[in-house]
C-alpha positions, 0 to 999 in steps of 0.5 A: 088732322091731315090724314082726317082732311086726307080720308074725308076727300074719298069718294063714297064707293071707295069709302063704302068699299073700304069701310066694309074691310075695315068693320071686318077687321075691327068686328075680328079684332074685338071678338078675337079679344071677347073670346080670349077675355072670356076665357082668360075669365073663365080661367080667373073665376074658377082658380079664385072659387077653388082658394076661396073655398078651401079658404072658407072651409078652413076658416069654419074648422078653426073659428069659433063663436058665432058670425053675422055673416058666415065665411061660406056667405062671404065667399059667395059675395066676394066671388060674385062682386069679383065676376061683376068687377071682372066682366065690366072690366071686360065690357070696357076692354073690349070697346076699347079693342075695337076702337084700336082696332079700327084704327089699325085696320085704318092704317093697316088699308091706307096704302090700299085706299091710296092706291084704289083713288090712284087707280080711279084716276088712271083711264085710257087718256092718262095712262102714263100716271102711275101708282108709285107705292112707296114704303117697305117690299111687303105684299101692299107695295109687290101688288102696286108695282104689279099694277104699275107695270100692267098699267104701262103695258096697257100705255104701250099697247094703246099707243101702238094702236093709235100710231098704227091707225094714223100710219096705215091711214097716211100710207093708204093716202097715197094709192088711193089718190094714185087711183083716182089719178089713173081713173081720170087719166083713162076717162080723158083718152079720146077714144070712145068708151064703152058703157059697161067701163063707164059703169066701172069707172063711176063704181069704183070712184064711188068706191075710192070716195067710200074708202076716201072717208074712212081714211079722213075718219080714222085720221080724225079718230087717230087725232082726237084719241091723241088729244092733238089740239094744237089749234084751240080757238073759242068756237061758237057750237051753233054757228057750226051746227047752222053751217053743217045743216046749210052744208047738208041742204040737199040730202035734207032735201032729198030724204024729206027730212025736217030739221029744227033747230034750236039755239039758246044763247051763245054756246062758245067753247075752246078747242079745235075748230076742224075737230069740233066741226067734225063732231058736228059733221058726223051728228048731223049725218047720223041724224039724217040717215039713221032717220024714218021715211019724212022723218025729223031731227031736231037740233038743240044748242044751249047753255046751262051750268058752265056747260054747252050742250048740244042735243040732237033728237031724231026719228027712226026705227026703234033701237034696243039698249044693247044698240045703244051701248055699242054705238060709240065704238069703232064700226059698230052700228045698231043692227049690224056689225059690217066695217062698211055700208051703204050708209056710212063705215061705222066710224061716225059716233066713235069719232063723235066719242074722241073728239067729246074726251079730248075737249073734256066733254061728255056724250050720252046715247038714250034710245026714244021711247017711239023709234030713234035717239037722243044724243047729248053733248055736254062741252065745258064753256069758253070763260074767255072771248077770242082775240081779233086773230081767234086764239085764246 
């Protein structure tokens, strides 16, 4: 009964996928017992004809007087109830092959079932799960050790990346801000500066507030790719979004762009209040940039199921699915594939991604029919109110 309950737990991919083994094996089993039953049958059927005959034959030589049924009649009878007899004898042995066959085989797969649910499991934020496959050193226990250990290969090559991106993104902190210092420096002499190093001086501090943002960005991706939330709170998501497009007035403004927004009901979630309003920052911005000549964007909170949702339509040009698809990772955007525009440095939506996993959340990208995107943000809802400090 508890390996039944164990089994019924399996998803239907897995359960489809294993079947098809499984029926495999059991149509092999049963027509490997069929063959070998024929023949054993065949066998059986001739050795018995040839006595039987030689019997007969001798019976008529030596018996005398007449007969109701005669011993050539009786043979063939005889002969023919034992072939009914032997081939439902047959029929009954072979259903009962496949039966225990499908059982072996259901055996013979279960630590393959184990180990596929096990590896279901296992994605890019828990990779320190492991198979462990325990049992005998045969093949099924060599594969899952085999699996296990380019699991902690891939653990390892993960967590170099991302203490990679955060280091090198602290350590370029510091020049950068040494920059900026001299660039102040050299505007505050008060000597008379020439227009064309003026022109350099406001280039190169637009340059430096560029770079600026992808260190801030790659810090954040860093940070929610870790799943670091040690400040949780319970967080309203739309006073957030109210605050960001107040925040953004002026580019609204000066991109003629309308905004409509849309809460429904108190969208309250648990997690980190600068990653959450980070998140809202940059889909925000990416509906406002990425957006058509008086354009519009509008911006929707809500709750349905246990679930907040925050979904941000916006105008623009038409955008492909193949678009669509690589949006959420690192400096790809639709169109081009450049680390840095104009327009910002590719990082906006892959943060967005990071930060939605280290909540527990869901993002979904769908291009619109008439030019431009729907995204959709789906957090798990806060079940607690926040204390008079804003903890839970």
């Amino acid at each position: 009964m508890r390996n039944w309950r164990r089994w019924a737990r399996f998803g239907d991919a897995g359960r489809a996928g294993s079947a098809s083994v499984r029926l495999r094996l059991t149509v092999l089993y049963a027509g490997l017992f069929l063959l070998s039953g024929v023949a054993l049958l065949a066998i059986t059927y001739l050795l018995v004809r040839d006595a039987s005959t030689t019997t007969a034959r001798h019976a008529m030589m030596t018996t005398a007087g007449p007969r109701p049924v005669g011993p050539v009649e009786q043979h063939s009878l005889d002969l023919h109830n034992q072939l009914i007899a032997s081939i439902v004898a047959l029929g009954v042995m072979t259903l009962i092959s496949a039966v225990l066959g499908w059982l072996v085989a259901g055996r013979v797969l279960a630590p393959i079932r184990t180990m596929t649910l096990a590896a279901r499991r296992i994605s890019e934020d828990n990779l320190a799960e492991r198979l462990d496959v325990h049992g005998p050193d045969d093949e099924l226990k060599l594969l899952g050790d085999t699996i296990d250990q380019l699991i902690a290969r891939l653990q390892a090559a993960f967590e170099s990346q991302r203490r990679f991106v955060a280091n090198a993104a602290h350590e370029l902190r510091t020049p950068v801000a040494t920059m900026r210092a001299s660039l102040d420096v050299a505007a505050a002499k008060p000597e008379p500066v020439p227009p064309h190093i003026t022109a350099l001086q406001q280039r190169l501090r637009d340059e430096l507030a560029r770079l600026e943002a992808l260190l801030e960005g790659l810090l954040a991706l860093a940070r929610a790719e870790h799943g670091q939330l040690s400040d949780r709170s319970t967080v309203s998501l739309g006073e957030i979004v109210t605050a960001t497009v107040n925040r953004n007035a002026d580019v609204i403004h000066d991109r003629r762009v309308e905004v409509i927004e849309d809460e429904r009901g108190d969208a309250l979630v648990i997690g980190s209040r600068a990653l959450l309003e980070r998140m809202v920052e940059n889909v925000v911005d990416n509906a406002i940039v990425h957006n058509a000549p008086r354009g519009w964007v509008q911006i929707r909170t809500a709750i349905e199921d246990h679930l907040v949702e925050l979904v941000v339509e916006n105008s623009g040009p038409p955008l492909s699915e193949d678009d669509i698809a690589h949006l959420g990772q690192p400096f790809r955007r639709a169109g081009a594939e450049r680390t840095a525009t104009v327009n910002g440095s590719g990082l906006g939506l892959s943060i967005v991604s990071s930060i939605v996993r280290a909540h527990g959340g869901e993002l979904a990208l769908r291009a619109r029919d008439d030019g431009g995107m729907r995204l959709q943000i789906q957090l798990p809802a806060a079940t607690a109110q926040p204390d008079s400090g804003g903890r839970v």
